[in-house]
C-alpha positions as CSV (number, residue, x, y, z in Angstrom):
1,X,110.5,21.0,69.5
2,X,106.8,20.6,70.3
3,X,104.6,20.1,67.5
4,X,103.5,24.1,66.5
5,X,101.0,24.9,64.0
6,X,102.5,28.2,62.4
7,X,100.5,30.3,59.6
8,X,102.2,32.7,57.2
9,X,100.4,35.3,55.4
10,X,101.9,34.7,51.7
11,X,102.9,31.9,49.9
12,X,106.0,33.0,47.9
13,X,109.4,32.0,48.0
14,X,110.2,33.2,51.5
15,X,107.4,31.1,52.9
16,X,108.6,28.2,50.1
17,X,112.0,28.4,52.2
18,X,110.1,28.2,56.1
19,X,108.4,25.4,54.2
20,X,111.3,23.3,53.6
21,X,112.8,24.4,57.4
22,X,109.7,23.6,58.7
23,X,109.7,19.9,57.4
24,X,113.1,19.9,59.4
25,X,111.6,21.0,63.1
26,X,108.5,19.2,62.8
27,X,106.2,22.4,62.6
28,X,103.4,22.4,60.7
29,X,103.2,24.8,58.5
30,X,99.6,26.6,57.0
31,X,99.6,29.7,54.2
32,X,97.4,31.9,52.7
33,X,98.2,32.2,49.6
34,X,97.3,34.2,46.4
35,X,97.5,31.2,43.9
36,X,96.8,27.7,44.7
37,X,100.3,27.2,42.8
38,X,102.5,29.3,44.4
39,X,105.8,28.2,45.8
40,X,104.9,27.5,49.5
41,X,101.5,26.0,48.7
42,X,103.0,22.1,48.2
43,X,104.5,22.1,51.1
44,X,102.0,23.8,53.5
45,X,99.9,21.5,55.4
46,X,97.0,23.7,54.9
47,X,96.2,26.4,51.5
48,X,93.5,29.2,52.3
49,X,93.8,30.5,48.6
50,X,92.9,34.0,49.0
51,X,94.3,37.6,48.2
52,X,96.5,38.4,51.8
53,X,94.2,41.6,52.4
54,X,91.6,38.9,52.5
55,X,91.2,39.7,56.6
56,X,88.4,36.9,56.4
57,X,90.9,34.6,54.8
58,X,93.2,35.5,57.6
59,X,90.8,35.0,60.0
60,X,90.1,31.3,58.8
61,X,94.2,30.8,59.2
62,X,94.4,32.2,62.4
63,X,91.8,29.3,63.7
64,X,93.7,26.6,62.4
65,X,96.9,27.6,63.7
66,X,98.6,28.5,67.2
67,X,100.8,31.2,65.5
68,X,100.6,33.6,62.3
69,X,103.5,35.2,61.1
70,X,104.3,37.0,57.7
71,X,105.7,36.6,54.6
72,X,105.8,40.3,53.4
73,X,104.7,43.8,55.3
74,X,102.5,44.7,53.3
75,X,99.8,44.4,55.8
76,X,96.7,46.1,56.9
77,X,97.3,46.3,61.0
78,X,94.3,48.2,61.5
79,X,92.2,45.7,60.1
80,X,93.8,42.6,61.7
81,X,93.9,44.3,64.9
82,X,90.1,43.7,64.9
83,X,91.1,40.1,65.8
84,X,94.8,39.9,67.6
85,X,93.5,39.0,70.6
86,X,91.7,36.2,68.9
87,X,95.6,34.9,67.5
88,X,99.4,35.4,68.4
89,X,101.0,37.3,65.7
90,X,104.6,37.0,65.4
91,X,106.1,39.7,65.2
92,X,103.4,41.4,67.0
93,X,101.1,44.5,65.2
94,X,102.6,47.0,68.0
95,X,106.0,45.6,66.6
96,X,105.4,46.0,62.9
97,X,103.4,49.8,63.3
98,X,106.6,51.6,63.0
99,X,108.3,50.0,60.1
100,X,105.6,49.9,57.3
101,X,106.2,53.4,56.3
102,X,109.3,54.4,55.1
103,X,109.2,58.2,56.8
104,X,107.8,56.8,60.1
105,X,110.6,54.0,60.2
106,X,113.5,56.5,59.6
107,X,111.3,58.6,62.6
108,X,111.7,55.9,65.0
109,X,115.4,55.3,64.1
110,X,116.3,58.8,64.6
111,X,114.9,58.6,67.9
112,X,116.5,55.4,68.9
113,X,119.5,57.7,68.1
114,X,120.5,55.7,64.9
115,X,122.5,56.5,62.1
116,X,120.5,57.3,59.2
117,X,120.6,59.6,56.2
118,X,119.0,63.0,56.2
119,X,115.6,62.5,55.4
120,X,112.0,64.7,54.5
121,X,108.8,63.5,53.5
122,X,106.8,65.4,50.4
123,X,103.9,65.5,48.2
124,X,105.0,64.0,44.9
125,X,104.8,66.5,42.6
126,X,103.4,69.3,44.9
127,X,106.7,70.3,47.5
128,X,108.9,73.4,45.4
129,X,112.4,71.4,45.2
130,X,114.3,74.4,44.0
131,X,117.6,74.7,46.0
132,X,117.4,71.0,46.8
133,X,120.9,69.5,45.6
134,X,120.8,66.5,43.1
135,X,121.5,63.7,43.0
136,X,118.2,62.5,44.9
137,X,116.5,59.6,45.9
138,X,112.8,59.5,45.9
139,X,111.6,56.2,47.7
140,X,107.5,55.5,47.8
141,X,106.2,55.5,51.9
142,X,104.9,52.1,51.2
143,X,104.8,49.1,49.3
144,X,108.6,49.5,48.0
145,X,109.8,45.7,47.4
146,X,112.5,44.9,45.2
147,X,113.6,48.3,43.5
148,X,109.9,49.3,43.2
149,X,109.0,52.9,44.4
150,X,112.7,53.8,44.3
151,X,114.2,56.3,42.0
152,X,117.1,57.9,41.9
153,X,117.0,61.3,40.6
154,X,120.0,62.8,38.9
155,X,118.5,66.4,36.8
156,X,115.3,68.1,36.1
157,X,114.1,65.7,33.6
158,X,114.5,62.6,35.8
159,X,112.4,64.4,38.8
160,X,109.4,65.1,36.4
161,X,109.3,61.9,35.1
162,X,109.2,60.3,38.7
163,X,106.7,63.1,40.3
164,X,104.4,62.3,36.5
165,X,105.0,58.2,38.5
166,X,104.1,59.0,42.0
167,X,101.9,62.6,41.4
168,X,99.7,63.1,44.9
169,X,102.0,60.2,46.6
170,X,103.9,60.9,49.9
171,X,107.2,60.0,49.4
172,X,110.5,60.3,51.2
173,X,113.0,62.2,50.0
174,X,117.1,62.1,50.5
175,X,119.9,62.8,49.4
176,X,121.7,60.4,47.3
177,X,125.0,59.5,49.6
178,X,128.5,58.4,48.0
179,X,129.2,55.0,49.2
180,X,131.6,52.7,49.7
181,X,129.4,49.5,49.4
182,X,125.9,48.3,50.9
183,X,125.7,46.3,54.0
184,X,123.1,43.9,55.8
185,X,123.1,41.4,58.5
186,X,119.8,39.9,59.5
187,X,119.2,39.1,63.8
188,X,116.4,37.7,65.5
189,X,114.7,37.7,69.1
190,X,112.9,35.1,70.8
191,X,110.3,35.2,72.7
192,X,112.0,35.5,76.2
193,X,113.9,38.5,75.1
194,X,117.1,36.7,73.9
195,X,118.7,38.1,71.2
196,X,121.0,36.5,68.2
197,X,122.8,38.4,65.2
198,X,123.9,36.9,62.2
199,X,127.4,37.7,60.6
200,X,127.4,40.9,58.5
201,X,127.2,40.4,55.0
202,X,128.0,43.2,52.0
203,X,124.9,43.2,49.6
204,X,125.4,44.3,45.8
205,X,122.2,45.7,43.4
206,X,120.8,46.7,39.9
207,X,118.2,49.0,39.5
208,X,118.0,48.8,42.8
209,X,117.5,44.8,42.9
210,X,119.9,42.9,45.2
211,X,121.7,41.0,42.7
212,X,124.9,38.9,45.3
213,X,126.0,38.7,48.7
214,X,129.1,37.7,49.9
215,X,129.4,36.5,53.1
216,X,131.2,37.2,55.9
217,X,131.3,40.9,54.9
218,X,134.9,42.2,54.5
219,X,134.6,45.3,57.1
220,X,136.4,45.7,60.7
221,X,135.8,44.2,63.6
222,X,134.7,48.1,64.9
223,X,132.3,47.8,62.4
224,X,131.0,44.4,63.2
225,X,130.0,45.4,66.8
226,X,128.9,48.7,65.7
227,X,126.0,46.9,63.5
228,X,125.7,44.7,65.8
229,X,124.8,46.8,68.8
230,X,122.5,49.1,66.0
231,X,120.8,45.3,65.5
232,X,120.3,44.3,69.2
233,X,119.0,48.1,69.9
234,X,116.0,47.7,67.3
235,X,115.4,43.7,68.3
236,X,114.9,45.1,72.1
237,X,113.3,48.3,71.6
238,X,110.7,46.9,69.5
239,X,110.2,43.8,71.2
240,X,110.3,41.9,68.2
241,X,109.6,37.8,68.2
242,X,110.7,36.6,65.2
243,X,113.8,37.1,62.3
244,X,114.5,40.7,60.8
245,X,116.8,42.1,58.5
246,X,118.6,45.5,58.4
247,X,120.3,47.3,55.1
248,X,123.0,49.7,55.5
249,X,125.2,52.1,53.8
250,X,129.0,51.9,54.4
251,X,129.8,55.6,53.3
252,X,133.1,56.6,51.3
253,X,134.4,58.1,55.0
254,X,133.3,55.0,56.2
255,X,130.6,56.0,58.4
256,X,127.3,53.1,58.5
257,X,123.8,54.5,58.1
258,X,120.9,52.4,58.1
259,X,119.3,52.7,55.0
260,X,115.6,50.8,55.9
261,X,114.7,47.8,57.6
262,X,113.0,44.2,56.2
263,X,110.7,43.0,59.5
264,X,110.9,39.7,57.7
265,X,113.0,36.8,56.2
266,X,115.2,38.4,53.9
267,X,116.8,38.0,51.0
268,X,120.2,39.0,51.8
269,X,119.9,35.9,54.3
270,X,119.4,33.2,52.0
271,X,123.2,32.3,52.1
272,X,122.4,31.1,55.9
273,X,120.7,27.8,54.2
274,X,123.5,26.6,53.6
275,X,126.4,28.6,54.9
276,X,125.2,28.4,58.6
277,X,124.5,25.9,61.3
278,X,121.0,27.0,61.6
279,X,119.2,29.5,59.0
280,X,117.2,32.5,58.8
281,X,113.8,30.5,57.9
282,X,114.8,27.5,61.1
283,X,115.8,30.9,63.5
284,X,112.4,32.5,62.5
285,X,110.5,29.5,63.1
286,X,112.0,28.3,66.5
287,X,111.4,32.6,67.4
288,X,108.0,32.5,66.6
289,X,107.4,28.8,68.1
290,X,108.8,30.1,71.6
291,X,112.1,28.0,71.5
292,X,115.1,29.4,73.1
293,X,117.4,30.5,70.3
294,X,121.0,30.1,70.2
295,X,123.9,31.9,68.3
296,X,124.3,30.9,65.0
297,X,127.5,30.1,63.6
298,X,128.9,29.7,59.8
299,X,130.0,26.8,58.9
300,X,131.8,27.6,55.5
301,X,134.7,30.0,55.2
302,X,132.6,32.3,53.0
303,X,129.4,32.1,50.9
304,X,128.5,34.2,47.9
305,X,124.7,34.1,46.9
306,X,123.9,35.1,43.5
307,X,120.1,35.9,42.7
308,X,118.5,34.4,40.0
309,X,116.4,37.4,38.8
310,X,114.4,37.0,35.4
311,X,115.9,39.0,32.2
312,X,112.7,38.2,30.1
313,X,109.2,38.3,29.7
314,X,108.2,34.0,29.6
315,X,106.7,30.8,30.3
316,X,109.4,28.7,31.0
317,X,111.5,26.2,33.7
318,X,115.1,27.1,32.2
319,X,116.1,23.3,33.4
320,X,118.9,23.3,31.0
321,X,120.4,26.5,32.5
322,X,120.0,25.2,35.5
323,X,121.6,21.8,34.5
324,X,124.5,24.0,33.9
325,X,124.3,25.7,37.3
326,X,124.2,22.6,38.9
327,X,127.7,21.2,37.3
328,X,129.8,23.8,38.9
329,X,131.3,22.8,42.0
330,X,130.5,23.7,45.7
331,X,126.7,25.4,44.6
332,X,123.4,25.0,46.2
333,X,120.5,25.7,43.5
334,X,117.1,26.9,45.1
335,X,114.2,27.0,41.9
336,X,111.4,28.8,43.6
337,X,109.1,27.0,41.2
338,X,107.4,30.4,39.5
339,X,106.0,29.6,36.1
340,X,106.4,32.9,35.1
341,X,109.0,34.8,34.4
342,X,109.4,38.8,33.8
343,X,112.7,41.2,34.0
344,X,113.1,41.6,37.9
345,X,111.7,38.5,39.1
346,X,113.6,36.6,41.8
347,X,112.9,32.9,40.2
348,X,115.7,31.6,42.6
349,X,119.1,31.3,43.9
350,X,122.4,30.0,43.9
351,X,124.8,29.6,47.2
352,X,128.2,28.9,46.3
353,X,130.6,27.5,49.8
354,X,134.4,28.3,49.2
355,X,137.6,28.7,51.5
356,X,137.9,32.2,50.7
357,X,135.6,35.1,49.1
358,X,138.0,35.0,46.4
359,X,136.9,31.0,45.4
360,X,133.6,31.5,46.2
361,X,133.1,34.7,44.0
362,X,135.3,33.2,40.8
363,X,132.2,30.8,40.8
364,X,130.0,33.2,41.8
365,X,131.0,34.6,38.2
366,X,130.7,32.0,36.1
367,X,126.9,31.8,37.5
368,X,126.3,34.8,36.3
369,X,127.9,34.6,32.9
370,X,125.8,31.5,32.4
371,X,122.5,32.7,33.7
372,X,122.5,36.3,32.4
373,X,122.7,36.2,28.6
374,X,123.9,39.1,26.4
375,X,126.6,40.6,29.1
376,X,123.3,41.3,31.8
377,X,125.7,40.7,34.8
């Protein structure tokens, strides 16, 4: 690979992760970042410590780099379409415009003909629900990440309490959909148009926080080139350059729905670090640095991720829990290097390689039992 100066607008863990893939391709990576200590900075060539609305900031990036990608989407397109012509953003602005809000994604979905749950957008607060079935779930049109600005609503009670939340908001409303499990496989395009999908992976939360993935997902073969195909759809009709993942619903008569899309590195693709020949944050990179991609291919049986989210409100490293991680067998530890921790937090992960799901996840329990204290798992 030619030497690439690529910039990423964050400096958290995902960029931490492009970071260490970087070091790998021989790309030089440069951030703007909140903190002058957060994850990505030590590895970054270049820190512009600034907040990432910071379009100046952004600015300054752009002219040290021949590429800017992004960490999060939690961007502001019209201002940095002031300057696009000035840089190459990958993914593009026009690419990311219909994905930021939640009703305008599942819009463009619908469209494409895609499978999706039934959908509205109201006022917080202002829209008459009577009639409207519950359960419900009431998702914020932007800035959800991680469980935040998703409720699900089961009575009365619940719904005032999240319309006193998100009074005046626009918000997307559903209904809340029996399931069989949750679903996500993560693709990428490249820059010629080639296209390259990822195995399917099933994705399990709390309070709406993806808490493991196990890897390859245990679905048909139907299924497989179903998501697939939904995958390569979006990667062409967008004309995306760069990694993105995709969340789904398996329903209980086994029907897939896309439930929203991540234009980004993802979380439910950190098992690729270690489970695949080349992974999420090396695809992403070689996308965005206008190599040719090629198929990637597991090379472990089965992986089984397990988040390590924080449970507590602390200062602390938790090396001796993670001493304890680190003895059981066939486990990959990734410490994101936070200083803080507070309930929610993703302060790292833990990929466990087995022959089978079954080994893999019989670890993937005693993780939890050691990292979650007072029966959190």
């Amino acid at each position: 690979m030619n030497q690439q100066r690529v910039g990423v607008i964050g400096g958290g863990q995902l960029a931490w992760m492009m970071g260490l893939e970087a070091q790998k391709l021989g790309i030089s990576l440069r951030v703007q970042a909140f903190n002058s200590d957060d994850p990505a900075t030590p590895l970054a060539d270049e820190t512009i410590v600034a907040p990432l609305s910071d379009l100046e900031a952004t600015r300054k990036l752009a002219s040290v780099c021949d590429v800017v990608t992004f960490e999060n989407e939690f961007i502001d397109i019209s201002g940095l379409s002031l300057f696009q012509d000035q840089v190459n953003f990958c993914p593009s602005l026009a690419s990311l415009a219909p994905l930021l809000d939640k009703y305008e994604q599942r819009c463009y979905l619908q469209e494409l003909g895609i499978p999706v749950p039934s959908f509205k957008s109201v006022i917080a607060g202002e829209t008459d629900l009577q009639g409207e079935a519950f359960s419900l779930v009431v998702k914020a049109r932007r800035h959800g990440y991680d469980g935040q600005g998703t409720f699900i609503v089961k009575d009365e009670q619940a719904l005032d309490e999240v319309w006193a939340t998100l009074q005046g908001l626009p918000v997307l409303l559903e209904d809340y959909i029996p399931i069989d499990r949750e679903l996500a496989v993560m693709a990428a395009r490249g820059v010629n148009g080639e296209t390259v999908v990822y195995p399917v992976v099933e994705t399990y939360q709390r309070d709406q926080v993806c808490r493991r993935v196990i890897a390859p997902a245990r679905i048909s073969n139907e299924l497989n080139r179903e998501i697939s195909a939904i995958a390569q759809t979006l990667l062409a009709s967008l004309e995306w350059v760069g990694v993105f993942g995709i969340e789904f619903f398996l329903t209980e008569d086994n029907r897939i729905l896309v439930n929203e899309i991540a234009p980004r590195t993802h979380n439910s693709g950190h098992y690729t670090l270690d489970a695949c020949d080349i992974s999420q944050f090396a695809m992403h990179l070689k996308a965005v640095a206008g190599e040719t991609l090629t198929a990637p291919q597991m090379i472990s049986e089965a992986a089984v991720m397990v988040n390590l989210l924080g449970y507590e409100s602390a200062e602390a490293s938790y090396e001796e829990t993670r001493q304890q991680l680190a003895s059981l067998p066939k486990t990959h530890i990734y410490w994101y290097g936070k200083t803080k921790a507070r309930p929610g937090r993703k302060l790292g992960h833990v990929t466990v390689l087995g022959e089978t799901i079954a080994q893999a996840s019989a670890i993937a329990d005693q993780i939890s039992e050691i990292w979650y204290p007072h029966d959190y798992h």
